[in-house]
PDBQT receptor file of N, H, CA, C and O in Angstrom, charges set to zero:
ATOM      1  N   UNK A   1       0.565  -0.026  -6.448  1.00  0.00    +0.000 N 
ATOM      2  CA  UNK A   1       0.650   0.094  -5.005  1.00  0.00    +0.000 C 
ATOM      3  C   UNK A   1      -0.237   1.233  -4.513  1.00  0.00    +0.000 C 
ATOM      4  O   UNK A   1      -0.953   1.068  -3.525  1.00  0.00    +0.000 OA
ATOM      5  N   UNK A   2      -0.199   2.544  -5.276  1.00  0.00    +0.000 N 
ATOM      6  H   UNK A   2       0.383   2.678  -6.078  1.00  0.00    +0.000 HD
ATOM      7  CA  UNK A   2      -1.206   3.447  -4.655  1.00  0.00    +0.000 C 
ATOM      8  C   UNK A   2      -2.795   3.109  -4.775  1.00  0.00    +0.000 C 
ATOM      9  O   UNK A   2      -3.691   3.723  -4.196  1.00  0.00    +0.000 OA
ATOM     10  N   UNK A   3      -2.908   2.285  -5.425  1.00  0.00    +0.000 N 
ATOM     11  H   UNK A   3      -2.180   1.786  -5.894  1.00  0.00    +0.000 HD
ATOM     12  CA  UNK A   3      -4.421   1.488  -5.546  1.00  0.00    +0.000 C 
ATOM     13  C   UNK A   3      -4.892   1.033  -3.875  1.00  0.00    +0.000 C 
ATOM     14  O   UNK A   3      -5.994   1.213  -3.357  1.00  0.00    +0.000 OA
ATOM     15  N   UNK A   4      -3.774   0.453  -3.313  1.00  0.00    +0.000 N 
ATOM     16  H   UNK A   4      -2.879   0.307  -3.734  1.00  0.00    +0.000 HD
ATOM     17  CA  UNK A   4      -4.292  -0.005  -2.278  1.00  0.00    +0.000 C 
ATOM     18  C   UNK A   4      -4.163   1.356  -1.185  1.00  0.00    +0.000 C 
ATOM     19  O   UNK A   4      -4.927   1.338  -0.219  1.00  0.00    +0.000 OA
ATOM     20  N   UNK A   5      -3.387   2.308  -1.303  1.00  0.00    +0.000 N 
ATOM     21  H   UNK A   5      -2.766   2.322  -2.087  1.00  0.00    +0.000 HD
ATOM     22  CA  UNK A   5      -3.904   3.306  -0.356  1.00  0.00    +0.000 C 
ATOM     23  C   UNK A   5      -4.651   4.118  -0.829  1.00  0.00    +0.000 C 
ATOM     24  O   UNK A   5      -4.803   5.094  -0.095  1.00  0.00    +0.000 OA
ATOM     25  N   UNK A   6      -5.268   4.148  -1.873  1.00  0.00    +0.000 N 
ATOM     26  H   UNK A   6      -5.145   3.355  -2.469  1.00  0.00    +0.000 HD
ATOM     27  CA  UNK A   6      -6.912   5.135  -1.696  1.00  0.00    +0.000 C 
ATOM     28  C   UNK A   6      -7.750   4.026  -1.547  1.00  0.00    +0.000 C 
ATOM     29  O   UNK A   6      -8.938   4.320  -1.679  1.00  0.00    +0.000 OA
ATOM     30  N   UNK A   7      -7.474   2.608  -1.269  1.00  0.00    +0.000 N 
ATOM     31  H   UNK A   7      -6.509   2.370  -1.162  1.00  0.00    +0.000 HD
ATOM     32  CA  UNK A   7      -8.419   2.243  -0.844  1.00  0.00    +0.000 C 
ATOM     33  C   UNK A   7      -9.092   2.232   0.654  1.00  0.00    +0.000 C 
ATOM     34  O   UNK A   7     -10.164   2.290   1.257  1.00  0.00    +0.000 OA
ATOM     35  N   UNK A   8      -7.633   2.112   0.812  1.00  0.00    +0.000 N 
ATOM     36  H   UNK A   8      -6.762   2.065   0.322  1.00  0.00    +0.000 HD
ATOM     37  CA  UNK A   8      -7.804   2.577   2.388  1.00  0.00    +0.000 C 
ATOM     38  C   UNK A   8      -8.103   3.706   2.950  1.00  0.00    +0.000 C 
ATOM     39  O   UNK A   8      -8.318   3.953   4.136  1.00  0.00    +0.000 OA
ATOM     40  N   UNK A   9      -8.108   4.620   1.709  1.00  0.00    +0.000 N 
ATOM     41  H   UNK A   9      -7.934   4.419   0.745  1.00  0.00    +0.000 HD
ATOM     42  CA  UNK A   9      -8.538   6.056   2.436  1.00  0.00    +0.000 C 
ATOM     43  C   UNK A   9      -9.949   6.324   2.300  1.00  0.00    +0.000 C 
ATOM     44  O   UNK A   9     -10.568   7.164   2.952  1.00  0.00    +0.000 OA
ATOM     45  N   UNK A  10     -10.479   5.465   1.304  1.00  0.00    +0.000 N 
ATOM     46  H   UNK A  10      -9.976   4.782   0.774  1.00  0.00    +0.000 HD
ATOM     47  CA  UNK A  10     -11.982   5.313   0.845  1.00  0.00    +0.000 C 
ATOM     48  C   UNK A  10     -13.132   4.952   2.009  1.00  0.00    +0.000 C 
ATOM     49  O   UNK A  10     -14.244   5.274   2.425  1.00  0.00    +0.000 OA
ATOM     50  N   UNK A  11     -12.129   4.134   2.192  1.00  0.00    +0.000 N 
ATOM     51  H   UNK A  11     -11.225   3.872   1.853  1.00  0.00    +0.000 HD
ATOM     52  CA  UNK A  11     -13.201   2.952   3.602  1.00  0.00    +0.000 C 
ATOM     53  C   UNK A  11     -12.605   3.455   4.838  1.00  0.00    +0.000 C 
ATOM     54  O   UNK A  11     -13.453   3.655   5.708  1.00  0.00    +0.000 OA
ATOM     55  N   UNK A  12     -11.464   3.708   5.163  1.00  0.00    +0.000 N 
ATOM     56  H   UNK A  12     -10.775   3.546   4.456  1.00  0.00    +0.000 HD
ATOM     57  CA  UNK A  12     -11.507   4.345   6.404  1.00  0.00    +0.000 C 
ATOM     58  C   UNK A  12     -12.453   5.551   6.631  1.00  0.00    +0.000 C 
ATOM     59  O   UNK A  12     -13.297   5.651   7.521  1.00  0.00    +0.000 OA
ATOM     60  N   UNK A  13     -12.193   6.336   5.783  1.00  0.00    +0.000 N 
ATOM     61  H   UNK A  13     -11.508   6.255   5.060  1.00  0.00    +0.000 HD
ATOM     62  CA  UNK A  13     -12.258   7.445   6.163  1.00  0.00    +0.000 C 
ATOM     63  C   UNK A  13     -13.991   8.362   5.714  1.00  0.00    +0.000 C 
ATOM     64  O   UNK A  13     -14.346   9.537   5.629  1.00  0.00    +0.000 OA
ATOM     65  N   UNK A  14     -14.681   6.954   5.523  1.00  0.00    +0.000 N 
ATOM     66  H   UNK A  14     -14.393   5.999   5.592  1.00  0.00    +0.000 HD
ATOM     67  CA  UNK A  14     -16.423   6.852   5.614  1.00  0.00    +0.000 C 
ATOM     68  C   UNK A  14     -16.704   7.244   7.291  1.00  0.00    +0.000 C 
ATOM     69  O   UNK A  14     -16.626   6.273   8.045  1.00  0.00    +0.000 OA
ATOM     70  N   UNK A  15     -16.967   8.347   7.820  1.00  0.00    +0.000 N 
ATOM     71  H   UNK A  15     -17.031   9.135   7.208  1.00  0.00    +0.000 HD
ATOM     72  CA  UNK A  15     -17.808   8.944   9.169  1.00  0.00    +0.000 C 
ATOM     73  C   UNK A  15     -16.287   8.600   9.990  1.00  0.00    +0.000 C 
ATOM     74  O   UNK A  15     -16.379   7.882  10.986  1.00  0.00    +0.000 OA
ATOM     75  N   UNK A  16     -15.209   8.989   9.677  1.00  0.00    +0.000 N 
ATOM     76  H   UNK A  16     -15.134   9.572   8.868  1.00  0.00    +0.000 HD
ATOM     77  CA  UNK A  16     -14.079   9.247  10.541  1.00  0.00    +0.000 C 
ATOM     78  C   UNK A  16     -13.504  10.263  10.481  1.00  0.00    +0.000 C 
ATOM     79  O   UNK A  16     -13.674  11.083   9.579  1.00  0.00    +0.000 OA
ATOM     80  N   UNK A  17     -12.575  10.417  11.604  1.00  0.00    +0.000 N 
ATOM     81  H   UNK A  17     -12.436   9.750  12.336  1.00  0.00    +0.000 HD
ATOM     82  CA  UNK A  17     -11.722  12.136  11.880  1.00  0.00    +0.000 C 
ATOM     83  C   UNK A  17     -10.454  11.719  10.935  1.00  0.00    +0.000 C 
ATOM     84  O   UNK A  17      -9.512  11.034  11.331  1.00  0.00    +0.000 OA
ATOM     85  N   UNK A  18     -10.635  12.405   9.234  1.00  0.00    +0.000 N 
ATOM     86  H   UNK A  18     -11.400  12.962   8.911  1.00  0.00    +0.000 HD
ATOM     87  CA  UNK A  18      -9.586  11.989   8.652  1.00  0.00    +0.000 C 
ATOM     88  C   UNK A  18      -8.136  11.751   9.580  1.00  0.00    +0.000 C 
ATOM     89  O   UNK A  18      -7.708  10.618   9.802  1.00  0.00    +0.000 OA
ATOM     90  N   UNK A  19      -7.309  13.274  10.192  1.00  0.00    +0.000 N 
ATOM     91  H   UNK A  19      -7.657  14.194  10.012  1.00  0.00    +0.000 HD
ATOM     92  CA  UNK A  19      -6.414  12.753  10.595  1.00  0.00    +0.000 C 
ATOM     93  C   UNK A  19      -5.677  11.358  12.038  1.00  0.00    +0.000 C 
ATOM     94  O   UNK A  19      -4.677  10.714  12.356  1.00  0.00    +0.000 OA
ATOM     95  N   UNK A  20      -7.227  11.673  12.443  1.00  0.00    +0.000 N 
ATOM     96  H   UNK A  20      -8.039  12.196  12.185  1.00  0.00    +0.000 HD
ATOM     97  CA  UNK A  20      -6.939  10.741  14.279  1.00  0.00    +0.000 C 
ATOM     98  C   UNK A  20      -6.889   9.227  13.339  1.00  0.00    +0.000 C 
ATOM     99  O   UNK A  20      -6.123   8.363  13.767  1.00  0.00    +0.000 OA
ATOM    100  N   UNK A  21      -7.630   8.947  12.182  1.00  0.00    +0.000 N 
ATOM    101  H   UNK A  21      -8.251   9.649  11.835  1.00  0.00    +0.000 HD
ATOM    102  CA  UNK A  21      -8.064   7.426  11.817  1.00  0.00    +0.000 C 
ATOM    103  C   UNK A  21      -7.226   7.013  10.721  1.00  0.00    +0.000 C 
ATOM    104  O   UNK A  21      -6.468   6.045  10.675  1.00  0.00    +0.000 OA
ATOM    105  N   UNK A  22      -7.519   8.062   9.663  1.00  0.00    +0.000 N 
ATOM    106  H   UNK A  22      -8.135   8.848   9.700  1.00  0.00    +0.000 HD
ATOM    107  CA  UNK A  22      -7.276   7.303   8.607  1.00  0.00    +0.000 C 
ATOM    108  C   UNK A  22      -5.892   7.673   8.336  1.00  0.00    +0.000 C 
ATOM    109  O   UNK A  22      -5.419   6.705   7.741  1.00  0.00    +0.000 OA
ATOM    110  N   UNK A  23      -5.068   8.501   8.454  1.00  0.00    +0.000 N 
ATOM    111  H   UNK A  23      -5.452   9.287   8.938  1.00  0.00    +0.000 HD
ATOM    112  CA  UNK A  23      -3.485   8.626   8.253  1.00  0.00    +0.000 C 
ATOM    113  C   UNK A  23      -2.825   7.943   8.872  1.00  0.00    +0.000 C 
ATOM    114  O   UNK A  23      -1.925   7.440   8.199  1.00  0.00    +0.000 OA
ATOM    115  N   UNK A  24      -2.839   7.591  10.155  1.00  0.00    +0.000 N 
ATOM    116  H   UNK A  24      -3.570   7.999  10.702  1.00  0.00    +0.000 HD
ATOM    117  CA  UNK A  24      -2.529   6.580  10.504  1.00  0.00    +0.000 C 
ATOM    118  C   UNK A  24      -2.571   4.645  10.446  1.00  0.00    +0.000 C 
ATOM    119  O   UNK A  24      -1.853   3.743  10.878  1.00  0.00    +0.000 OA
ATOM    120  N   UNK A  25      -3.898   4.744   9.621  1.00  0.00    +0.000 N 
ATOM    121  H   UNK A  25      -4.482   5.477   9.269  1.00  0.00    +0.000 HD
ATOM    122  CA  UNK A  25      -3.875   3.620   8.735  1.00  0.00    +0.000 C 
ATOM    123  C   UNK A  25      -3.194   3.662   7.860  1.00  0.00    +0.000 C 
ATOM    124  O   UNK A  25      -2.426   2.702   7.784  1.00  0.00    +0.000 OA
ATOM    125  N   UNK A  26      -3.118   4.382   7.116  1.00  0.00    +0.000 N 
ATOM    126  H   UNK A  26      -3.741   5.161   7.177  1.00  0.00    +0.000 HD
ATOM    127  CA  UNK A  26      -2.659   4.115   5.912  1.00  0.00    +0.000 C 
ATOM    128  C   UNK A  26      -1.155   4.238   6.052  1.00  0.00    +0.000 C 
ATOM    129  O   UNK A  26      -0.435   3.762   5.175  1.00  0.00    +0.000 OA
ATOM    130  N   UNK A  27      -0.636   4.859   7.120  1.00  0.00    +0.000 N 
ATOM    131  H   UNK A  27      -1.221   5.246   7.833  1.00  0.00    +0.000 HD
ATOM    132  CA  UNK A  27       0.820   4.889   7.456  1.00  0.00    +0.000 C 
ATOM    133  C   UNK A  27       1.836   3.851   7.799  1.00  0.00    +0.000 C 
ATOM    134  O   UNK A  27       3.014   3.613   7.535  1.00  0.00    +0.000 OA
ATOM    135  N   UNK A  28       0.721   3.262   8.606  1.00  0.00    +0.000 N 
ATOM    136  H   UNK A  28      -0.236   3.456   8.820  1.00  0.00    +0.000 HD
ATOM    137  CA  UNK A  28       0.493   1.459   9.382  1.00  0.00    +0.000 C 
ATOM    138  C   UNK A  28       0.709   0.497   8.148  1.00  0.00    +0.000 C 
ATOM    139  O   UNK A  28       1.749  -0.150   8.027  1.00  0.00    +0.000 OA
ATOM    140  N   UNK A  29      -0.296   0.439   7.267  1.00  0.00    +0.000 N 
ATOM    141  H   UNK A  29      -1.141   0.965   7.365  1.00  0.00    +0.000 HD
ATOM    142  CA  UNK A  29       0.156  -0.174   6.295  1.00  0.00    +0.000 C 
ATOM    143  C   UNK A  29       1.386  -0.088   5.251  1.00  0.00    +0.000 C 
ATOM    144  O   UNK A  29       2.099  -1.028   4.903  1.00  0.00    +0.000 OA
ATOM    145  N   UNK A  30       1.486   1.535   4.747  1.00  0.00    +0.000 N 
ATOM    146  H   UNK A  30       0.906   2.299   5.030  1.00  0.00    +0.000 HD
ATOM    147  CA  UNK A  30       2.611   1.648   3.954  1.00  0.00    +0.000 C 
ATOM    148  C   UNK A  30       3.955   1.143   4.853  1.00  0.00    +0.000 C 
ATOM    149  O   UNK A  30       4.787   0.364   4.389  1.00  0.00    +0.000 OA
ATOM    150  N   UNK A  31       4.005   1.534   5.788  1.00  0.00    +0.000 N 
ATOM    151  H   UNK A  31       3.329   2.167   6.165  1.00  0.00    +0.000 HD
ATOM    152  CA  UNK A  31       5.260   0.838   7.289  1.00  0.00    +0.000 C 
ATOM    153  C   UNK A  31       5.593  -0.721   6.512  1.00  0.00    +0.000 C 
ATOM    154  O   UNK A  31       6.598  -1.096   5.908  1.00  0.00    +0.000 OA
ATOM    155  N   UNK A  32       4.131  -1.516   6.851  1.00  0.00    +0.000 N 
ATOM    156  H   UNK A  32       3.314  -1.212   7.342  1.00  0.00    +0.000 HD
ATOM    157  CA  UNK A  32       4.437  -2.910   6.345  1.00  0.00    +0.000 C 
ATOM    158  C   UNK A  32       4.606  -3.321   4.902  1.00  0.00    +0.000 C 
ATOM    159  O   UNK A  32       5.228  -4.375   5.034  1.00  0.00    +0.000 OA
ATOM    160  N   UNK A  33       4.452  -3.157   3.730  1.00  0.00    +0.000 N 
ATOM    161  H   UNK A  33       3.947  -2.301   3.623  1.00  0.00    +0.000 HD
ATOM    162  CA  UNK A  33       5.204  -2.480   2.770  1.00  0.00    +0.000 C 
ATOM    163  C   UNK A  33       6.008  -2.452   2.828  1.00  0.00    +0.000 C 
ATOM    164  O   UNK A  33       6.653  -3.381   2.342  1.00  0.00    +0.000 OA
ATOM    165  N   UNK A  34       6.656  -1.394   3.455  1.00  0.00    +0.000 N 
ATOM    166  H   UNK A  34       6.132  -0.639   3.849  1.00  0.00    +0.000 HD
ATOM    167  CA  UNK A  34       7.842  -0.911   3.009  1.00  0.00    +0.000 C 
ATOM    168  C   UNK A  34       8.260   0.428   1.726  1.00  0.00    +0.000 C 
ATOM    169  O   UNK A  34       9.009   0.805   0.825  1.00  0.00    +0.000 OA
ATOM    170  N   UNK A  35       7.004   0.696   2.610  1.00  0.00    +0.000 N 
ATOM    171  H   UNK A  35       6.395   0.390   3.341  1.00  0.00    +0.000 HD
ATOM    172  CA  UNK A  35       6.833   2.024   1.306  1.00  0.00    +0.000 C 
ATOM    173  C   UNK A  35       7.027   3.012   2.427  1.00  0.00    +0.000 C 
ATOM    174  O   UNK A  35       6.398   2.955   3.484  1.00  0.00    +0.000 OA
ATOM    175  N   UNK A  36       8.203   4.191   2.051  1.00  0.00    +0.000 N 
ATOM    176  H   UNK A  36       8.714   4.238   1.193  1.00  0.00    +0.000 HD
ATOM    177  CA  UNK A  36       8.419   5.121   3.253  1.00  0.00    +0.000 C 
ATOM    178  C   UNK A  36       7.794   6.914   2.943  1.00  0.00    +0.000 C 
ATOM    179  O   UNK A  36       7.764   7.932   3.635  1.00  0.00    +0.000 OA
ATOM    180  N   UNK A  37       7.355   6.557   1.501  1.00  0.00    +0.000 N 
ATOM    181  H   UNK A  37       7.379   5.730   0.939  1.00  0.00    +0.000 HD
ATOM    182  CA  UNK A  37       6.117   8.172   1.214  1.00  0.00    +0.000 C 
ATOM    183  C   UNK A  37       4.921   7.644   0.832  1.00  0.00    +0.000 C 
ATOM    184  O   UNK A  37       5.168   7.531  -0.369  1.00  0.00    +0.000 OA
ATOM    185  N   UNK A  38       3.908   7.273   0.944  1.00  0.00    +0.000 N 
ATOM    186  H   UNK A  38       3.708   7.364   1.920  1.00  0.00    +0.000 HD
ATOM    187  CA  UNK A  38       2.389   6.724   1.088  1.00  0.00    +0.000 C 
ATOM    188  C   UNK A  38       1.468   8.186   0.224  1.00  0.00    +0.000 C 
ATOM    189  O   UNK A  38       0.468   8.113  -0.489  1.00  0.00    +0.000 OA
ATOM    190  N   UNK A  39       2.272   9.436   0.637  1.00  0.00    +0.000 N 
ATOM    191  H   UNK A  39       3.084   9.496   1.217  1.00  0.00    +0.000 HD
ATOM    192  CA  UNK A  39       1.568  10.224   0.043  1.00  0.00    +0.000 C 
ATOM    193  C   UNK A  39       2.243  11.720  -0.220  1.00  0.00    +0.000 C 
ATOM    194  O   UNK A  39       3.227  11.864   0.505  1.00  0.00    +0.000 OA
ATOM    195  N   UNK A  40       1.972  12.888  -1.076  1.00  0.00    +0.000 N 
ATOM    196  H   UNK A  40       1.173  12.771  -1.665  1.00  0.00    +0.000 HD
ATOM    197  CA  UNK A  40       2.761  13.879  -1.803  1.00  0.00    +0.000 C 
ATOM    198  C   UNK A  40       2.118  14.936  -0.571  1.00  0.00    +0.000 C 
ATOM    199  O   UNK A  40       1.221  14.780   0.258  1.00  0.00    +0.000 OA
ATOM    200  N   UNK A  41       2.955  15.973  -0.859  1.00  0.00    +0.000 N 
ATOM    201  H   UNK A  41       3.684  16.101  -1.533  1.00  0.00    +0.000 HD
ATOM    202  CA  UNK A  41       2.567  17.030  -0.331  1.00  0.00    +0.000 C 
ATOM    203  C   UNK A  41       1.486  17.855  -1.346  1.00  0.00    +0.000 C 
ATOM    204  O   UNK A  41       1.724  18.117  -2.525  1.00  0.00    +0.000 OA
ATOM    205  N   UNK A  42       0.432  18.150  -0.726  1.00  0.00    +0.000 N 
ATOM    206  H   UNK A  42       0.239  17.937   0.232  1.00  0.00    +0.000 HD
ATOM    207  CA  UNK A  42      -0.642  19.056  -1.613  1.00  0.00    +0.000 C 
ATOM    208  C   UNK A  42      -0.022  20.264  -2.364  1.00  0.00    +0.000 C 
ATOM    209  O   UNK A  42       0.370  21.119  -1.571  1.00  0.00    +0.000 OA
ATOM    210  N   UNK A  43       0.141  20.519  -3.429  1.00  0.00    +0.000 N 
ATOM    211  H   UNK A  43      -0.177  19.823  -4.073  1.00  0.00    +0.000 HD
ATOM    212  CA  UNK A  43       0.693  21.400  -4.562  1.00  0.00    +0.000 C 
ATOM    213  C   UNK A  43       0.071  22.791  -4.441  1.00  0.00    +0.000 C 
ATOM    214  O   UNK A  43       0.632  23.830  -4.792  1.00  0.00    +0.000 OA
ATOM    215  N   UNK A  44      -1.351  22.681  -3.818  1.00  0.00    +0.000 N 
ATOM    216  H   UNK A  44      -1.807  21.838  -3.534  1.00  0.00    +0.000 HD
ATOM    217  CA  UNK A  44      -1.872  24.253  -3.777  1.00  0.00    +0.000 C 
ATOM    218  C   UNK A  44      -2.920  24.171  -2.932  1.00  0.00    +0.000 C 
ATOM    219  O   UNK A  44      -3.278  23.080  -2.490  1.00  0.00    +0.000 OA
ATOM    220  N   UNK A  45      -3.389  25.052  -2.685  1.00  0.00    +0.000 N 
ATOM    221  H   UNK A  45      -3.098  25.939  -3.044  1.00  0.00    +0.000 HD
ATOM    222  CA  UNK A  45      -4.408  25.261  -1.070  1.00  0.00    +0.000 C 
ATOM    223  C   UNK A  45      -5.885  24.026  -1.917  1.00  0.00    +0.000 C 
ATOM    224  O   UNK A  45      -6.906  23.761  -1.283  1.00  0.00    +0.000 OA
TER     225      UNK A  45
């Protein structure tokens, strides 16, 4: 399943404002899914 959200983060997020575009895609999709964490919290700066 995480295959398909870096894919989406791959191709969205080619000449886009990561957060205005692509988090919200990929949020959109995990929603339909049914996946309710899509992604981890970053572990260190």
């Amino acid at each position: 399943m995480s295959a398909i959200f870096c894919v989406l983060d791959a191709v969205y997020s080619i000449g886009a404002h990561y957060d205005n575009h692509v988090v919200p895609v990929v949020k959109r999709v995990a929603t339909d899914l049914e996946v309710y964490s899509p992604s981890v919290e970053m572990s260190g700066p």
